[in-house]
C-alpha positions in Angstrom: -2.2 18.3 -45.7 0.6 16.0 -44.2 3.0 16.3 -42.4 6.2 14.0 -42.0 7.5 13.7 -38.7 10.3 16.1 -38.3 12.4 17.8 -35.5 10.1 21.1 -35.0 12.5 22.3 -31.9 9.4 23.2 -29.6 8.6 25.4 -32.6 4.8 25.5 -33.5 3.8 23.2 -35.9 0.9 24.8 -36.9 1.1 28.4 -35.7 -1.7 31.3 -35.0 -3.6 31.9 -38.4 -2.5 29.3 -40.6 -4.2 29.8 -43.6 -5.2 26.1 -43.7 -6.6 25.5 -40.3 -6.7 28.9 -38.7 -9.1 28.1 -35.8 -6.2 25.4 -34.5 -2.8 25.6 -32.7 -0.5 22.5 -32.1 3.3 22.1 -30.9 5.2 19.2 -29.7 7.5 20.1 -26.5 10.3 17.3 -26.0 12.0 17.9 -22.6 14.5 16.3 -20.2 14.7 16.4 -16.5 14.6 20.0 -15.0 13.9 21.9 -18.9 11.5 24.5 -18.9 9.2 25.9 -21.8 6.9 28.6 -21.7 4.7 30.3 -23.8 1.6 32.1 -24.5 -0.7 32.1 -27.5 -2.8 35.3 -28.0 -6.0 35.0 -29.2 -6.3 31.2 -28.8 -7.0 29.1 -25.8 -4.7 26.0 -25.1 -4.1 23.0 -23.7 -1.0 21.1 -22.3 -1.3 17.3 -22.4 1.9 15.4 -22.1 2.2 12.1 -24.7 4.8 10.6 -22.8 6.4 11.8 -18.8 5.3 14.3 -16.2 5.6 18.0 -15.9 4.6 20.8 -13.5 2.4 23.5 -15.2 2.3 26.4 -13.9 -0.2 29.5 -15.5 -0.2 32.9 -14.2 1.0 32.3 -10.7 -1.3 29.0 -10.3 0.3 25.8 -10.1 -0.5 21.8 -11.4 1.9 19.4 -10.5 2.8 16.2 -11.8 0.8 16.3 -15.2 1.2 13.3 -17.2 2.1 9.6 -16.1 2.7 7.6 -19.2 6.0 6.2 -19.9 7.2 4.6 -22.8 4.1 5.6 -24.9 0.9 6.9 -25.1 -0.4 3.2 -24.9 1.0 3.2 -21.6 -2.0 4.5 -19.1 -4.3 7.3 -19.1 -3.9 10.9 -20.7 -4.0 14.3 -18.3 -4.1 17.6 -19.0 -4.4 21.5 -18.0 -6.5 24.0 -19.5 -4.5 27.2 -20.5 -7.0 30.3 -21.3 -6.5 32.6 -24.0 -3.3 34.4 -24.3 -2.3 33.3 -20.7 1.9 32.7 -19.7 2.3 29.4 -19.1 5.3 26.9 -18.0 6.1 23.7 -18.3 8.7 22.0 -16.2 9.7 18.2 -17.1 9.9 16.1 -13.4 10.4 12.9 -15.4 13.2 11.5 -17.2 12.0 13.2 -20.3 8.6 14.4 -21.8 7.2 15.0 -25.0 4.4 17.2 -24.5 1.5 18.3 -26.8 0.1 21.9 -26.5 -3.4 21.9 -28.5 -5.1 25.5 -28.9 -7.9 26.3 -30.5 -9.1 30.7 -32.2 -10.8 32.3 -29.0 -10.6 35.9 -27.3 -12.2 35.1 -24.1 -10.3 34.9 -20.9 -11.4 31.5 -19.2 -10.2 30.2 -16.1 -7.4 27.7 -15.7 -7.8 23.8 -14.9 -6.3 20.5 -14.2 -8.0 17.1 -15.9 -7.0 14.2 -13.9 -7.2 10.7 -14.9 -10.4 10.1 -13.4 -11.5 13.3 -15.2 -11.0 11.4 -18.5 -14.5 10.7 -20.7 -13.9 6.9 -22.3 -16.1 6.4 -25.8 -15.8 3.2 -27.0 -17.8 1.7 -30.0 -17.5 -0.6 -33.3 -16.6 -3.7 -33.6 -14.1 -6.3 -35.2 -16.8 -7.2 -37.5 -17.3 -4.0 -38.8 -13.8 -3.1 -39.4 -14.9 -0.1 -36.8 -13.6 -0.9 -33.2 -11.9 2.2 -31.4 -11.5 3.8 -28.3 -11.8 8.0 -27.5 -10.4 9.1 -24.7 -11.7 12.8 -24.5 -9.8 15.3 -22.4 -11.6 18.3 -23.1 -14.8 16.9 -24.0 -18.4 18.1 -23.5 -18.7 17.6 -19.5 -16.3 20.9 -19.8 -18.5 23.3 -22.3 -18.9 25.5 -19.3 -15.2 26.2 -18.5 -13.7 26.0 -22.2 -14.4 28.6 -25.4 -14.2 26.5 -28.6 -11.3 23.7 -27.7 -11.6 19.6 -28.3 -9.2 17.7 -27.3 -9.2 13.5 -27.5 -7.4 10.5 -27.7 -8.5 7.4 -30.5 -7.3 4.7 -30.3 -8.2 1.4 -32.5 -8.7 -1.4 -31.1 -7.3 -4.8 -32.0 -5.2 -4.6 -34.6 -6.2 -2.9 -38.4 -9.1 -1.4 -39.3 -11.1 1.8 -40.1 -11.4 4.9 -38.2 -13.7 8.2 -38.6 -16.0 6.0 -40.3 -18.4 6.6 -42.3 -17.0 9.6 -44.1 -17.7 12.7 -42.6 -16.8 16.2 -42.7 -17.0 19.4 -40.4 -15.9 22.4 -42.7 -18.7 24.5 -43.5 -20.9 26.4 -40.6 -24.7 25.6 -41.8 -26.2 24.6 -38.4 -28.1 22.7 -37.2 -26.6 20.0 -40.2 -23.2 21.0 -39.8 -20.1 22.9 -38.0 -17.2 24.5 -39.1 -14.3 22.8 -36.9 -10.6 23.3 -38.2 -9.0 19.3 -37.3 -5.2 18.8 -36.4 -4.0 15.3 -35.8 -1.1 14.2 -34.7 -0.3 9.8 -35.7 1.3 7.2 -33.2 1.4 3.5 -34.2 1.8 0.4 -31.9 4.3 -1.4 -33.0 5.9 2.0 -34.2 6.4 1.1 -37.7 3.1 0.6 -38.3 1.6 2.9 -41.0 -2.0 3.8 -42.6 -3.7 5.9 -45.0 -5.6 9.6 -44.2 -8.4 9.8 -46.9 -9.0 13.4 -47.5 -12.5 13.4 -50.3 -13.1 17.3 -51.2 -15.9 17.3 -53.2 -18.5 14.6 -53.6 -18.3 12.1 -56.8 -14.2 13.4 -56.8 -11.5 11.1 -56.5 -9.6 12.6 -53.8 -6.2 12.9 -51.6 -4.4 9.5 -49.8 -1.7 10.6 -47.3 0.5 8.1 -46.0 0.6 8.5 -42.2 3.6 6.9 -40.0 4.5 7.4 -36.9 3.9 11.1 -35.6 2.7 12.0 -39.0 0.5 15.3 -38.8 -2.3 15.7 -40.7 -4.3 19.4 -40.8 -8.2 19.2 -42.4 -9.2 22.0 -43.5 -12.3 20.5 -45.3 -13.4 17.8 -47.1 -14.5 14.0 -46.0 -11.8 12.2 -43.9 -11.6 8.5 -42.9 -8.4 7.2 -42.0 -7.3 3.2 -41.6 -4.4 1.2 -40.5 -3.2 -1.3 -41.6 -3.3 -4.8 -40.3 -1.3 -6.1 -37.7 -0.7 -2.8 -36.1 -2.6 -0.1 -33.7 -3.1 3.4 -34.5 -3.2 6.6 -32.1 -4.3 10.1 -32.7 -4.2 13.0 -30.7 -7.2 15.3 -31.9 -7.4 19.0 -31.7 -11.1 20.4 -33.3 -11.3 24.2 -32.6 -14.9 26.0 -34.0 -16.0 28.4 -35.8 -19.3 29.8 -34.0 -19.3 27.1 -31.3 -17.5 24.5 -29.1 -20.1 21.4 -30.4 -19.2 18.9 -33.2 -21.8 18.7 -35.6 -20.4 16.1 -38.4 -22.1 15.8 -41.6 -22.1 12.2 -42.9 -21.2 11.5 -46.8 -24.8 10.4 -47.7 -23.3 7.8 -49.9 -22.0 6.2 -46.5 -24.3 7.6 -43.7 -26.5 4.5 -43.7 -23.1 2.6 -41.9 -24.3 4.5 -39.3 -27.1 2.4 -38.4 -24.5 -1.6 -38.7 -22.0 0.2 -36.3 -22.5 -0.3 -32.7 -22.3 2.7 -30.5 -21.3 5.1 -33.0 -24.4 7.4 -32.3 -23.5 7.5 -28.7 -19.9 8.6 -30.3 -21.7 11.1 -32.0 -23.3 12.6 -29.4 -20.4 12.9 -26.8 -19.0 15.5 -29.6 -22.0 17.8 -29.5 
């Protein structure tokens, strides 16, 4: 399902138990010098990872300052983060200008201890190629280095890179738990282009030998998967961004199951099994 951009007013975007994706969580905080927010989300683990400015995050009496360094964009430098365990208080004071602020959660009951990712905390994928229509960036925040100290949260940056092109290619999917071929994650995205009216297409494929669903994705578009196949491309000329939240079922590792009409891309694509692998 899409999502235009829209004024949400710090309000949830996709709450606790939605009945599409109810293993995710996702808001959008927009704040000005000195605003505070604070919330807590029972029953799902978070984290706070500012798009654009700095905050102070505070959780439960412990303090991280000075989360977030970007400016105008999320082009402009590295992403940073704080872990928020399940159900904790947390606040967020803006100490820039202004700050637009992403809060990713994902369904867990445990109680997890707190933590800052830094910019040299930050796990950097990169794989494709201009040839192949496949060249991107992922920038994971909460990736696998942390499966010790988070529940069921992923959180990432992708990026293309150049200009155009093809991303969560070949078609996969993650909806139905049958391991060791597959996982059940819930997927929340949230769009950015570079330049900003840029646009592309979210492919959605339910059921195999179906025609399926084409969103049309613009700048902080929003698109939830609850199942299906789901490629997404931008169109030429322009650079796409999309913060990723996966939350699982019965465990934290990605296991994507590749469209066997497609999966043999897998072996023409440089890097993409080392992609792979810094999911599971």
């Amino acid at each position: 399902m899409h999502f235009p951009p829209y004024d949400n007013k710090n309000e949830a975007i996709i709450d606790v138990d939605d009945s599409r994706v109810p293993l995710n969580y996702f808001n959008i905080v927009k704040l000005t010098r000195g605003q505070a927010f604070e919330y807590a989300v029972p029953g799902y683990e978070t984290a706070v990872v500012p798009a654009t400015g700095s905050v102070d995050v505070t959780i439960e009496g412990l303090s991280f300052p000075s989360v977030g360094s970007r400016g105008v964009d999320v082009w402009d430098g590295e992403p940073e983060g704080v872990y928020v365990p399940s159900g904790a208080k947390a606040q967020i004071v803006c100490v820039s200008d202004a700050a637009e602020v992403f809060i990713a959660g994902a369904k867990y009951d445990k109680v997890l201890e707190p933590f800052d990712v830094r910019q040299k905390d930050i796990d950097l994928v990169q794989y494709g190629s201009d040839d192949t229509k496949t060249h991107r960036k992922i920038k994971h925040i909460l990736g696998t280095k942390y499966h010790d100290k988070v529940g069921r949260l992923l959180v990432s940056e992708l990026f293309t890179v150049g200009q155009g092109g093809w991303s969560g290619f070949p078609p996969h999917k993650h909806d139905t738990d049958r391991l060791p071929e597959e996982s059940r994650h819930d997927e929340t995205y949230n769009f950015r282009f570079r330049p900003n009216k840029g646009f592309g297409l979210q492919l959605v494929q339910r059921e195999d030998g179906k025609v399926g669903d084409a969103y049309h994705i613009v700048d902080g578009s929003t698109i939830v998967l609850d199942k299906g196949y789901h490629p997404c491309v931008v169109a030429p000329g322009y650079e796409m961004y999309y913060f990723t939240i996966l939350g699982g079922l019965s465990q934290r590792s990605l296991v994507q199951y590749f469209q066997p009409d497609h999966a043999w891309q897998i072996e023409t694509i440089p890097g993409i099994k080392d992609m792979i692998a810094k999911f599971k």
